[in-house]
Each structure stands twice: as structure tokens, then as C-alpha cells.
C-alpha positions as CSV (number, residue, x, y, z in Angstrom):
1,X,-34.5,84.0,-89.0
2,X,-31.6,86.0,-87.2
3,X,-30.7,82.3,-85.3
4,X,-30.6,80.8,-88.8
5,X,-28.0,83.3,-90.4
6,X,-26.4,83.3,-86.9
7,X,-26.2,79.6,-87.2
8,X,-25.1,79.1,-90.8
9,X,-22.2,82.3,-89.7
10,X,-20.7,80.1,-87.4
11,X,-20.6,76.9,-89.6
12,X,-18.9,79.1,-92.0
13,X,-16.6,80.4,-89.7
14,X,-15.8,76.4,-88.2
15,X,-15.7,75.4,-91.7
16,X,-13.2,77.6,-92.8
17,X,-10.6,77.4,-89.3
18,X,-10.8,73.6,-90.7
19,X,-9.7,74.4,-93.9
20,X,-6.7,76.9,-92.1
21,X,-6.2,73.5,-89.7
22,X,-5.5,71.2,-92.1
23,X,-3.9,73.2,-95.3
24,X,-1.7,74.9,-92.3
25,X,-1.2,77.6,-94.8
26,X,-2.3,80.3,-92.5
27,X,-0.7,79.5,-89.4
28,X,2.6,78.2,-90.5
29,X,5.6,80.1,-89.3
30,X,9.0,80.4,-91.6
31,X,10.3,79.0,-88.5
32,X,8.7,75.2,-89.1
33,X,9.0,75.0,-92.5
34,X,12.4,75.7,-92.9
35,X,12.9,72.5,-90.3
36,X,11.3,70.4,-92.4
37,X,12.7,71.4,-95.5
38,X,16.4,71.5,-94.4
39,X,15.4,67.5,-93.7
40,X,14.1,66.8,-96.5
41,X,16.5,68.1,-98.8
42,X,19.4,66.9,-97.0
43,X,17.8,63.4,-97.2
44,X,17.2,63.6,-100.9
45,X,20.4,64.4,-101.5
46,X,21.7,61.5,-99.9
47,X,19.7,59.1,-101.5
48,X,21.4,60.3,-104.7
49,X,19.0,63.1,-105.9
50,X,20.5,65.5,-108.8
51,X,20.6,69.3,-107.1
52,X,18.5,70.6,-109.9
53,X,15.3,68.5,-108.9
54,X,16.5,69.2,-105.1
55,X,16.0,72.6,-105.9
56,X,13.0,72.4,-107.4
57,X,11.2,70.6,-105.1
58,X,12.3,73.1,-101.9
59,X,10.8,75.7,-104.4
60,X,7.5,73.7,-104.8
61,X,6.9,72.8,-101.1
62,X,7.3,76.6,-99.6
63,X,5.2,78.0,-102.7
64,X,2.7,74.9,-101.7
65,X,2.7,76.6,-98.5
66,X,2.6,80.3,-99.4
67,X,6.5,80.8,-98.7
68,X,9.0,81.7,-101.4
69,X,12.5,79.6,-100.7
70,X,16.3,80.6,-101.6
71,X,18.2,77.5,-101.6
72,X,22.0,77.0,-102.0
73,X,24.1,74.0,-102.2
74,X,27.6,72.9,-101.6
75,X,29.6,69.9,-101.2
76,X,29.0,69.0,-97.7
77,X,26.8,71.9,-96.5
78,X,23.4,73.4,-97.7
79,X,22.4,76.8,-97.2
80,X,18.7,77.9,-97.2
81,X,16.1,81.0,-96.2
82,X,12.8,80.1,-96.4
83,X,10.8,83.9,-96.5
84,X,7.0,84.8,-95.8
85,X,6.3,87.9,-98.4
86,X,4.7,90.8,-96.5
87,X,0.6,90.5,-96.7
88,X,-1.9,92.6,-95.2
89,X,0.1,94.6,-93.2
90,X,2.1,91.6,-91.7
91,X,6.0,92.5,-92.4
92,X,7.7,89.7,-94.2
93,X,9.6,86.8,-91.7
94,X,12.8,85.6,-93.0
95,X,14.4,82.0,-91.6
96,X,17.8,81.2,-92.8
97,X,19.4,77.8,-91.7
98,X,22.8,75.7,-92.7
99,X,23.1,72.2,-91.9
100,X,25.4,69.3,-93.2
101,X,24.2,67.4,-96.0
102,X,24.2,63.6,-94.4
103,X,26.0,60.7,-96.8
104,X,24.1,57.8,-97.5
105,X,24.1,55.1,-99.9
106,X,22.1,56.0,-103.0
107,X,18.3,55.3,-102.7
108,X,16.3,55.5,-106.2
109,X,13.2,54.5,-104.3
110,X,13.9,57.1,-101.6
111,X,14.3,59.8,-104.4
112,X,11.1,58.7,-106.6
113,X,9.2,58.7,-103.0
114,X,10.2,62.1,-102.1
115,X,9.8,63.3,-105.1
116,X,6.1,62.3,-105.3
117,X,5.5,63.8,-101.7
118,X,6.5,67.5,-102.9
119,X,4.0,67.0,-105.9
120,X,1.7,65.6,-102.7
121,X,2.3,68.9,-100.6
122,X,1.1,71.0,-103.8
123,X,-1.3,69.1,-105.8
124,X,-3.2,67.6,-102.4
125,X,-3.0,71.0,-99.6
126,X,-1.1,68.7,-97.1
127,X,-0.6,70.1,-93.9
128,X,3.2,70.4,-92.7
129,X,2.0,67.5,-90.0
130,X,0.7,64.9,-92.4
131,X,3.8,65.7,-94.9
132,X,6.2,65.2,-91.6
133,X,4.4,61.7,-91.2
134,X,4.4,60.9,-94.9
135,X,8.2,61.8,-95.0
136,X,8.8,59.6,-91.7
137,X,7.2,56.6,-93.4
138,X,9.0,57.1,-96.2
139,X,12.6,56.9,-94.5
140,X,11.2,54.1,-92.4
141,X,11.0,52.1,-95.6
142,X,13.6,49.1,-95.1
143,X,16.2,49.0,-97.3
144,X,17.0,45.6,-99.0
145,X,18.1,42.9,-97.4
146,X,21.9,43.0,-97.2
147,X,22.6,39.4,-98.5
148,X,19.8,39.3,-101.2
149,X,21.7,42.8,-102.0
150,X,25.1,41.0,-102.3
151,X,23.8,37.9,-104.4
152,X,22.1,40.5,-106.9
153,X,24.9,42.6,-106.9
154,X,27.6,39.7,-107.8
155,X,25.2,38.3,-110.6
156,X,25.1,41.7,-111.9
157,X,28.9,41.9,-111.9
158,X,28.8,38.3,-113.2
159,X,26.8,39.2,-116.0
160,X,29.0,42.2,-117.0
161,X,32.1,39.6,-117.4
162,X,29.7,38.0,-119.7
163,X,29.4,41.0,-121.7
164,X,32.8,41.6,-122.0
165,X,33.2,37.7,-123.2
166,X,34.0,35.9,-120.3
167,X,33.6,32.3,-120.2
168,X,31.4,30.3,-117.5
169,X,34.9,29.9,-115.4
170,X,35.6,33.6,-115.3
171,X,32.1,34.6,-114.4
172,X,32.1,31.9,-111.5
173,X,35.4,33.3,-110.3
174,X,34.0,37.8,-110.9
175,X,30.7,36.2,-108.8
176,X,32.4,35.0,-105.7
177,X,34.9,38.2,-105.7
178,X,31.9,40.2,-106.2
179,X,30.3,39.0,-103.3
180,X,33.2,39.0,-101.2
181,X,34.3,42.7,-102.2
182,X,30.8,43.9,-101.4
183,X,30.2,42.5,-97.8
184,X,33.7,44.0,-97.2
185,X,32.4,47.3,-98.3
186,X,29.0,47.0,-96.4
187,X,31.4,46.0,-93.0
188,X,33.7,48.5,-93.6
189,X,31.1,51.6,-94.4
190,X,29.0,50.6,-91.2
191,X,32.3,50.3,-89.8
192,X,33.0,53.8,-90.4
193,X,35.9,53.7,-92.4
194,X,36.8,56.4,-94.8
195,X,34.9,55.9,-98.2
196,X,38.7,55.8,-100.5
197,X,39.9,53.5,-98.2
198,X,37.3,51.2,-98.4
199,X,36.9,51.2,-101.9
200,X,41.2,50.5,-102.3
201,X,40.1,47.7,-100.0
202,X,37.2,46.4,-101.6
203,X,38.9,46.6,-105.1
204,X,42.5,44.9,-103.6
205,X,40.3,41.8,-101.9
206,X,38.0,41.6,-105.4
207,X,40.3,41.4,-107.9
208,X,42.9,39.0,-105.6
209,X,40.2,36.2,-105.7
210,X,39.6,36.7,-109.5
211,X,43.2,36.5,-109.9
212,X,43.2,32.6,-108.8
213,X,41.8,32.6,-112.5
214,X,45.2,33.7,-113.8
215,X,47.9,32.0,-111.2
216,X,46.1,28.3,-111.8
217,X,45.0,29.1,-115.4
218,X,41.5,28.4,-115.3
219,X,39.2,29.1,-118.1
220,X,40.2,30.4,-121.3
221,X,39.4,34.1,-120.3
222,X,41.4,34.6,-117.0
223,X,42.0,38.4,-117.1
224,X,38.7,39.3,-118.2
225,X,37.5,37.9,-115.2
226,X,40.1,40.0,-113.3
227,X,39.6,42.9,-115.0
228,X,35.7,42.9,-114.4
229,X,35.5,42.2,-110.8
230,X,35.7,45.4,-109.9
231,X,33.2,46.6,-111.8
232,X,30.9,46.8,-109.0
233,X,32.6,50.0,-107.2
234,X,32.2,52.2,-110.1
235,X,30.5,55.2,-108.8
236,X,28.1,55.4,-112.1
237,X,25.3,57.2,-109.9
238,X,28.1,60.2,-108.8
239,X,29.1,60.7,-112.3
240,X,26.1,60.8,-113.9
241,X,24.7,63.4,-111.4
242,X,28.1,65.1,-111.7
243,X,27.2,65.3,-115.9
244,X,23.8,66.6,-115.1
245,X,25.0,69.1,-112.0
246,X,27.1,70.6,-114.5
247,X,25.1,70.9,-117.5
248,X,21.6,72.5,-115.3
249,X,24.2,75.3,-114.4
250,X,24.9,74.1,-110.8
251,X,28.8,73.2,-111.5
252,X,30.4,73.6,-107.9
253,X,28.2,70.9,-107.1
254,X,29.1,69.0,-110.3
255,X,32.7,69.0,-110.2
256,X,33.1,68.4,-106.7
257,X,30.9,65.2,-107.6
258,X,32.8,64.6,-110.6
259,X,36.4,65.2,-108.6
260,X,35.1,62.8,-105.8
261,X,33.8,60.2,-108.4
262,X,37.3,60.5,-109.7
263,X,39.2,60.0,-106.6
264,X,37.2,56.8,-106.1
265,X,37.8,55.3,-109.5
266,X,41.6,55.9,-108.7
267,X,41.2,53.9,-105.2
268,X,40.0,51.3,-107.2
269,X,42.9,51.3,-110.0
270,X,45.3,51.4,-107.1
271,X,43.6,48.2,-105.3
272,X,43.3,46.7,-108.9
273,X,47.0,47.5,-109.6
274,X,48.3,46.4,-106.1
275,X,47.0,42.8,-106.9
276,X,48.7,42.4,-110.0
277,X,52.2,43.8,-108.7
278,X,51.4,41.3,-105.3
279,X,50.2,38.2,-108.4
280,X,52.9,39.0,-110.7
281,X,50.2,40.1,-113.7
282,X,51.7,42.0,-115.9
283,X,48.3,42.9,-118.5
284,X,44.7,41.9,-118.2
């Protein structure tokens, strides 16, 4: 009888170090999570996530984990303590980190992904190492292929000029400037080249092709054309998360977004405007 309850002890005891083993809740150190959460929210917020659900889910990861999380955002730099609340006589531990926040082209995919692996973390008791291999798989996920990218991209731009009542010629012409001004700005960006520089760049080479519609007179919508093909810069993502920055309270991180949004759409107005001056257009 003793062996039995001796017996059935011991599987309690294995059952429940395998429980600690794979929640990792009661041997995680501030120390590890903070690594993997500076990571993570650096990566999300390259891929284009809004600092509000950033924020939120640091906060649901360390609380998934026991922790409690302080989290604070800039421009380039993010600032976080991850702390361990005192607990049976164990003084609280307190990790605080900075690190730069990594560019990167905006990655709804990415975001949506990450997203679900916080809810993972917290609905699912995933130990820190399975959520580090989750999260490497999902930055290993290839992006899209850069040429299917450009020939989507430039029928997208296409189809704008079509919305803004451009004929057949005009679209050809925004299609082909499209696709020209976005491999420049995928060469240049890998290149390293500042971002304003590229998009001046991109916007100049653009909207000199679609100006061929204008100096040979081709098609009845010429400046439309012109006018649209450099639609595709437009940094619609930065300004949107700029609106929403500001309006969920965080507005440091809004209005630098919304001043760097800014400063782009006037790279391309210069690049637009140095074409016309170069073409002799004097309105589109």
C-alpha cells in the first residue's frame, strides 16, 4: 500500500515538472523573455504594426508568462522592462532593455501572423522555446516574388489611372512606368540608398516615361496618365498608422509617422515636378 502512494507521489511529482517544462512559467527568468520580446516587437513593428496592438501584445505575452511588461516606443528606438512581481518570498527581478527598431517593408501577413502567435502564447501555455520556433518560421516565410510583386503592383497602379478616367493608352503608358519605378525602388532600397532619395528617384524615372504620353500626344488622357504614375509611392500604410498612433493616445509615435509620411510625399512632388520642368509640362 505505502509503494502504491509512493508510486502514484512520484508520478505526480514527474507530471507536474512536465507541466513547469513545457508552460516554462516557473523557470523563466525576466532575463529570456525580455530577449524575445524586444524581437518580437521590433519585428512587428517593421512589418507595419500600429504601436497600440504592439503594445498590447508585449502586454499579453509576459502576463501569458506570469511577467508584467512596461513598454515604450519611439521613432527609431524602443524602450522596455519586462518585471517578475515578488511571490513567495522571491524579491521581484526587473530586466530593462533598448534596442533599435529595424525598417522593413510593410508585411500584413507578418503582422496578422504575429499577432496570432501572442494569442498562441496565452490561449495555448506555449513554452518561450516553441514560441521562439513558431516566431522563426514565421519570419522565414518568403516574401513574394519580386517580379510577380512588380506586375501586381503596376496593374494596380494601372487600374487607379482607370479610376481616375484614363483611357487604354494612358493605362498602358502608368503600367510600364509603374513597373519601371518600382524595380528602381526595390534596386535602390537593397542598395541601401536613403529612403527620400529613392522615392525622388522612383517618382522622377515614373512619371518621365508616362510623360512620352504628353510630348507624342498619345491618347486622349495624357496627363492623367502622368499624374497617376506615381501613385504607387504613396506611403498609405505610414499615414494610416500615423491617424491611428495619434488617436489611441500614442502621438510621438504618430506624428513622427505622419511627418515622415509627409516628407516622402514631398520627394515624390519634387520627382513629379522635376519631370515636368525637364518635359516642358506646364499642368497635368
Amino acid at each position: 500500500m505505502a509503494d502504491s502512494t509512493d508510486a502514484g507521489e512520484a508520478k505526480a511529482s514527474i507530471e507536474k515538472a512536465d507541466a513547469a517544462c513545457v508552460t516554462g512559467h516557473n523557470v523563466l527568468t525576466a532575463k529570456e523573455l525580455i530577449e524575445f520580446i524586444q524581437v518580437y516587437a521590433s519585428t512587428l513593428l517593421a512589418a507595419g504594426g500600429q504601436t497600440s496592438r504592439v503594445d498590447r501584445t508585449a502586454c499579453r505575452i509576459a502576463r501569458a508568462y506570469g511577467f508584467e511588461v512596461e513598454l515604450a516606443i519611439f521613432p527609431k528606438h524602443l524602450m522596455l522592462s519586462v518585471i517578475k512581481p515578488a511571490e513567495g518570498g522571491i524579491p521581484a527581478e526587473r530586466r530593462t532593455a533598448v534596442s533599435s527598431i529595424v525598417s522593413g517593408a510593410p508585411n500584413f501577413q507578418r503582422v496578422a501572423a504575429l499577432n496570432a502567435l501572442s494569442w498562441s502564447i496565452a490561449d495555448e501555455n506555449l513554452s518561450l522555446a516553441k514560441a521562439r520556433e513558431h516566431f522563426s518560421a514565421i519570419c522565414a516565410v518568403p516574401t513574394l516574388n519580386p517580379v510577380l510583386l512588380r506586375f501586381l503592383v503596376a496593374c494596380a497602379n494601372a487600374a487607379f489611372c482607370g479610376l481616375f478616367n484614363g483611357d487604354a493608352v494612358a493605362m498602358g503608358l502608368v503600367f510600364c512606368a509603374t513597373f519601371l519605378g518600382f524595380y528602381l525602388r526595390q534596386k535602390l532600397l537593397h542598395w541601401g540608398l536613403d529612403l527620400k532619395v529613392t522615392f525622388f528617384l522612383c517618382s522622377f524615372a515614373a512619371s518621365l516615361v508616362a510623360s512620352l504620353g504628353v510630348l507624342l500626344h498619345l491618347g486622349n488622357t495624357p496627363q492623367t496618365g502622368m499624374a497617376a504614375s506615381v501613385l504607387f509611392l504613396i506611403p498609405g500604410i505610414p499615414l494610416i498608422n500615423a491617424m491611428l498612433d495619434i488617436l489611441d493616445g500614442h502621438v510621438l509615435m504618430g506624428v513622427s509617422r505622419l511627418i515622415q509620411a509627409s516628407t516622402l510625399i514631398i520627394c515624390i512632388a519634387l520627382g513629379l515636378a522635376t519631370t515636368m520642368l525637364l518635359m516642358g509640362v506646364d499642368s497635368l
